[in-house]
C-alpha positions, 0 to 999 in steps of 0.5 A: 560860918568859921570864917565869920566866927574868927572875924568875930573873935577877932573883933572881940579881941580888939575891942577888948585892947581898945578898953585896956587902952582908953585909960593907959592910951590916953595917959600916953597921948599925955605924956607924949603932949607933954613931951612936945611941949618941952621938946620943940618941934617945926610947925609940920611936925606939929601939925602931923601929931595933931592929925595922928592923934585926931586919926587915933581917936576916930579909929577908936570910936570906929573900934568902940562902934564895931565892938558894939555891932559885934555884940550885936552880930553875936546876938544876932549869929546866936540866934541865927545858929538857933533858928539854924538848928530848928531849920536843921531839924525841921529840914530834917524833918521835912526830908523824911517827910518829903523822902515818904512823899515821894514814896508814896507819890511814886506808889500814887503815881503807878496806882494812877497809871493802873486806875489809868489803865482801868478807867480807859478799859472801863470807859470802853467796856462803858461804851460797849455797855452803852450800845448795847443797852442802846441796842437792848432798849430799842429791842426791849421797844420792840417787846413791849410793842409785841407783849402789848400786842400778845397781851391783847391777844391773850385777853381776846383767847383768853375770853374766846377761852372762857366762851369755849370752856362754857361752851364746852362744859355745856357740850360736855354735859349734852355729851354725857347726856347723849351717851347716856341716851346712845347707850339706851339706844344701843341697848334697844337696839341690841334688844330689838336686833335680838327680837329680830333675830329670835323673830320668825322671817316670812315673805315670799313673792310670786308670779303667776305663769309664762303661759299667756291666757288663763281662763275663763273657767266655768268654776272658780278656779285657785290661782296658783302662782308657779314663778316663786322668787322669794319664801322666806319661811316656806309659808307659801305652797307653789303646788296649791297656791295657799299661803299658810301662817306659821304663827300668830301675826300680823301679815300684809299681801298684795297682789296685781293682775292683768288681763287682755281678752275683752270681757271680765277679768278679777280676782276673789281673796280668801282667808280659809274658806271665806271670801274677804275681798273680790276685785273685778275689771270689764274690757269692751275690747282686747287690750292690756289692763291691771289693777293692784290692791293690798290687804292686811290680816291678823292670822292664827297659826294654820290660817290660810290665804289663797286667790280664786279667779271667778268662772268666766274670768281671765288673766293673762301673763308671760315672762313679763309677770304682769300678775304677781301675788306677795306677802309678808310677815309684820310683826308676831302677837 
């Protein structure tokens, strides 16, 4: 640059000499034309001034034409050192910016690497996540096939449910009402084991000898029945062969007889002193035979009831008890 500024002064000197000299060079020139004219010179020399002076004035005109290219290159280096003023500063300019550029690319470039670094963990945790939402859709396939079918059952208990209920609030209902009912039954009962246990207790079964034959007699003759198994109540008499009521009541007897002789054998049933009921069997020969009969009486207390045999009549029993005499207690009026 200062290398071209001092060829341009010194252009600009020259040209400024060549001004002063186009009026004073030129007067020279003529003076010196004048010079040799008076003054006589060989042919050569002549000849060598020509092309001097031809040379001098070419040298000027180049002179005036880089005076000219000067003025133009001072324009030119004017503008240049204009425009290299506004590069300067837009250099300027643009250093500061490139300088913050390149800081922030630097801070880009390392956020990079970190979101790099992210992206790549993120991309795995991705495909992490991939697999096992794989893996929870084909369980969530699995659920809802399950669900489904839970679903199914649960409206099928869910019916069955309501069935039961219904049923059951019916059962429920029929429970009370048989708990109701239980309870009257139980208390019946309790009533009537209380009417039991306040209830007097006759019975009383007999047989009638282990002796063999009894009879014939020639009177009617009370059968005493001596084998006692049960008397409850002591309501009959061993001793006489009467049964003796011990309260108002309703009494069933039953009585079976046997006999072996050939001939009569039989029985009269007496209430007190009256005959109620008379039962006979005729045997052509020798041989076991029975008869049983049952009666029922409605007796006052002090009411008596006893067996006869019939004179000319006979029984027979032994160990066996074939002629048993029993009776019992129904029920009180």
């Amino acid at each position: 640059m200062r290398v071209g500024l001092g060829l341009l002064l010194l252009v600009l000197g020259l040209c400024g000499s060549g001004a002063h000299g186009e009026g004073g060079g030129l007067s020279k020139v003529s003076e010196i034309s004048q010079f040799q004219k008076t003054a006589p010179r060989d042919a050569d020399e002549e000849s060598t001034k020509q092309t001097t002076e031809q040379t001098t004035t070419d040298i000027w005109a180049e002179l005036r034409a880089l005076r000219d290219m000067v003025v133009v290159l001072t324009v030119r280096v004017d503008m240049l050192q204009r425009e290299n003023s506004d590069q300067a500063t837009a250099l300027n300019s643009l250093g500061t910016r490139l300088t913050a550029t390149e800081s922030k690319t630097s801070d880009l470039e390392r956020k990079n690497a970190d979101l790099q670094t992210r992206l790549s963990s993120t991309e795995r945790e991705l495909l992490l996540s991939k697999s096992r939402i794989d893996q929870l859709e084909r369980e969530n396939a699995v659920q809802t096939t399950e669900l489904r079918s839970l679903g199914t059952r649960l409206t099928a208990t869910e019916s069955k449910t309501s069935d039961l209920e219904k049923k059951n609030s019916d059962l429920q209902t029929r429970l009370s009402s048989s708990e109701r009912e239980l309870l009257v039954i139980k208390s019946r009962i309790d009533q009537l084991e209380t009417g039991i246990a306040e209830k007097p207790k006759v019975a009383f079964y007999t047989a009638l000898t282990d002796t063999g034959y009894v009879g014939p007699y020639n009177t009617d003759t009370t059968l005493k029945y001596s084998k006692v198994f049960t008397n409850i109540g002591n309501a009959y008499n061993p001793a006489t062969g009467f049964f003796t009521a011990p309260l108002n009541g309703v009494y069933s007897f039953q009585f079976t007889m046997c006999g072996h002789k050939a001939g009569y054998m039989g029985v009269y049933v007496y209430k007190n002193n009256q005959n109620i009921m008379f039962n006979l069997e005729h045997k052509k020969e020798a041989a076991y035979r029975y008869f049983t009969n049952s009666v029922v009486f409605n007796l006052r207390a002090g009411d008596e009831i006893h067996l006869v045999l019939p004179s000319g009549h006979s029984l027979f029993d032994s160990a066996n008890n074939h002629n048993t005499f029993s009776g019992s207690l129904l029920f009180p009026l």
